[in-house]
C-alpha positions as CSV (number, residue, x, y, z in Angstrom):
1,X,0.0,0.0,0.0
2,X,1.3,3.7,-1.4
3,X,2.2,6.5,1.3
4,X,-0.2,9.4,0.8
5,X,1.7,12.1,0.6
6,X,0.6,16.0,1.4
7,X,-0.1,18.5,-1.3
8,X,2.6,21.1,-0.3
9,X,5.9,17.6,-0.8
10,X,4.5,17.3,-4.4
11,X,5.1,21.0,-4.6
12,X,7.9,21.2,-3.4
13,X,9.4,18.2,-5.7
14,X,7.9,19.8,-9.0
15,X,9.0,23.3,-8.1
16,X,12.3,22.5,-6.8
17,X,13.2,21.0,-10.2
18,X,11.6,24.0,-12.0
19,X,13.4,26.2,-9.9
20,X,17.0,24.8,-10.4
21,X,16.8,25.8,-14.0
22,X,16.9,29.3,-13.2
23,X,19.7,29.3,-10.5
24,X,20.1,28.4,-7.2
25,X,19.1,31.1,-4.9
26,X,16.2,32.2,-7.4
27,X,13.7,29.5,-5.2
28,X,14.9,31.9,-2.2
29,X,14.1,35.3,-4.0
30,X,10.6,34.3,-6.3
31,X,9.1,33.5,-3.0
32,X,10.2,36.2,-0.7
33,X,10.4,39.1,-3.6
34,X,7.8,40.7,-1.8
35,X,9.5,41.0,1.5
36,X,12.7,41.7,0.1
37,X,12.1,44.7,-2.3
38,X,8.6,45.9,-0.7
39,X,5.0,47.0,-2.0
40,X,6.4,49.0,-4.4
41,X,9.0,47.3,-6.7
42,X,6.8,44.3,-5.9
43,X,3.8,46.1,-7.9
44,X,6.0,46.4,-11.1
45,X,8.2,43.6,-11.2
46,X,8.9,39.9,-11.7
47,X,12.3,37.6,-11.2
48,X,13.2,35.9,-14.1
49,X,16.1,34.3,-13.5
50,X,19.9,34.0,-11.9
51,X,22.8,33.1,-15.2
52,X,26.1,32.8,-14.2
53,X,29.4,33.3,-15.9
54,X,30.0,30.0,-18.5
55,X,33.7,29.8,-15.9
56,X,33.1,31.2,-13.1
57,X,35.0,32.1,-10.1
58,X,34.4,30.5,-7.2
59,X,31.5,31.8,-5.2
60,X,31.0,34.5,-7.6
61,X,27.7,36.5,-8.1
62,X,25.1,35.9,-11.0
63,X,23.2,38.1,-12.6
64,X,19.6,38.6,-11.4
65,X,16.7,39.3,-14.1
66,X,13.9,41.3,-13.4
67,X,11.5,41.7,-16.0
68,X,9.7,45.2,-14.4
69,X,7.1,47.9,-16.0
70,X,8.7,49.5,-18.8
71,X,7.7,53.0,-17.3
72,X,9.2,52.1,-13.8
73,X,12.6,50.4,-15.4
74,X,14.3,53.6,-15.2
75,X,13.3,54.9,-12.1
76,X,14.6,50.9,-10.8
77,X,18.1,51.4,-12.8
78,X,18.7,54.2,-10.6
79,X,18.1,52.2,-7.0
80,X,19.6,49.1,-8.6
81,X,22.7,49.2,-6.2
82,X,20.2,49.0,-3.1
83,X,18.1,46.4,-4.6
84,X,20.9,44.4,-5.0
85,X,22.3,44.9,-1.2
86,X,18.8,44.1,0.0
87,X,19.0,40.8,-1.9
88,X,22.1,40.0,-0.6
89,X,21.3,40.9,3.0
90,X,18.4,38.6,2.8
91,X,20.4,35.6,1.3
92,X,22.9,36.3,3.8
93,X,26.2,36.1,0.9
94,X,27.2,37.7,-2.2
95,X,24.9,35.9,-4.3
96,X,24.1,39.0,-6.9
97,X,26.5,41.3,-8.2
98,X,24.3,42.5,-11.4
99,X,20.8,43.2,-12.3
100,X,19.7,43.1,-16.1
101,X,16.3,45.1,-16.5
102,X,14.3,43.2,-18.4
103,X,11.0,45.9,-20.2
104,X,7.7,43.7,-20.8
105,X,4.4,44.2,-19.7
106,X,3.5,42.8,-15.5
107,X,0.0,41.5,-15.1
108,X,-1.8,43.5,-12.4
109,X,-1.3,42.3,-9.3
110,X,-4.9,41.5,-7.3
111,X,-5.0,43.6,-4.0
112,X,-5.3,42.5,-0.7
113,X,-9.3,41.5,0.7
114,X,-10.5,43.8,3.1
115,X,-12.6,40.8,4.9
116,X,-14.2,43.6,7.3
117,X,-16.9,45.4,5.1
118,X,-19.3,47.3,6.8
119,X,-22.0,44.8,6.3
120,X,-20.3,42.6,8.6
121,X,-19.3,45.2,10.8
122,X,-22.9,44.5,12.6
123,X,-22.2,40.9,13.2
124,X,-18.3,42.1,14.1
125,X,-19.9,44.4,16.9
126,X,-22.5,41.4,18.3
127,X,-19.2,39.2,18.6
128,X,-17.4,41.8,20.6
129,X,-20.2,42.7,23.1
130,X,-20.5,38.7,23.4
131,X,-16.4,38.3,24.2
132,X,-16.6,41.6,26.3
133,X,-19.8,40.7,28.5
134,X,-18.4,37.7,31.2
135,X,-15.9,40.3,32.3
136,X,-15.8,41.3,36.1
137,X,-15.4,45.3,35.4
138,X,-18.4,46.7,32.7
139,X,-15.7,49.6,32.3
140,X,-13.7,47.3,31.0
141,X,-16.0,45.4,29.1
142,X,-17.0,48.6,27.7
143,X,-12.9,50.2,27.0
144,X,-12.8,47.0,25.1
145,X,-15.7,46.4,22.7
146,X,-14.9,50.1,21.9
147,X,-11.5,49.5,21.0
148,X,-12.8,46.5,18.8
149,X,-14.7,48.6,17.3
150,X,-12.1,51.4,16.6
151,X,-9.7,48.6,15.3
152,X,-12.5,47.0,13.1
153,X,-13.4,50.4,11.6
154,X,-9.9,51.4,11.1
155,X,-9.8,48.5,8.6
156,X,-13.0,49.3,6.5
157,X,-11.1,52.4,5.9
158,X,-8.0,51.4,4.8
């Protein structure tokens, strides 16, 4: 009888071969691009891949590329130095010394959900007065179903 195996070790078995193709590190940096580079540069770019020198040194850096918005390639050519440091940092070692800009169009990006819409804002406010109620002190049963509230609205508005 097989070993059922979870989704995310047949992921990682497909990816890991797809991702070997395109350098070593790149696995690292296509998952965490948006933590390395922020909102921003996340927005209007893409990694594409890591190619080395055909004789390379040892340990030396590849060159990362980024296909990015052709409007925002410029204004990335001139941060290019931090973006590359900020890679680094996060790998932990040289493992970029160049970027190549790469100009094609980038799909739009979905936003994040705002789960807390203000037609659930009524059902939010019934759950709060429900945690808040078995409390010893109605002043503080009261200082925090308003602060629930105040944190819940906050969040509609962003």
């Amino acid at each position: 009888m097989k070993k059922i195996k979870k989704l995310s070790q047949l992921i990682e078995i497909a990816s890991s071969k797809a991702f070997i193709r395109r350098g070593k590190p790149f696995k690292e940096i296509a998952i965490k691009w948006r933590l390395i580079v922020g909102q921003t540069i996340w927005m209007k770019t893409i990694p594409h891949r890591i190619t080395y020198k055909k004789f390379p040194n040892e340990n030396s850096p590849g060159n990362l590329i980024i296909k990015t918005d052709p409007a925002f390639a410029l204004e990335l050519q001139h941060i290019q130095d931090k973006l590359i440091e900020k890679i680094n940092v996060f790998l932990g070692y040289n493992a970029i010394g160049t970027l190549t800009l790469l100009q094609a169009p980038i799909p739009k990006k979905p936003p994040k959900k705002n789960y807390y819409t203000t037609k659930n804002l009524d059902k939010y406010d019934k759950l709060l007065i429900k945690k808040t109620e078995n409390l010893n002190s109605d002043e503080l049963s009261s200082a925090l179903a308003k602060l629930g509230q105040t944190a819940l609205t906050s969040k509609i508005n962003k």
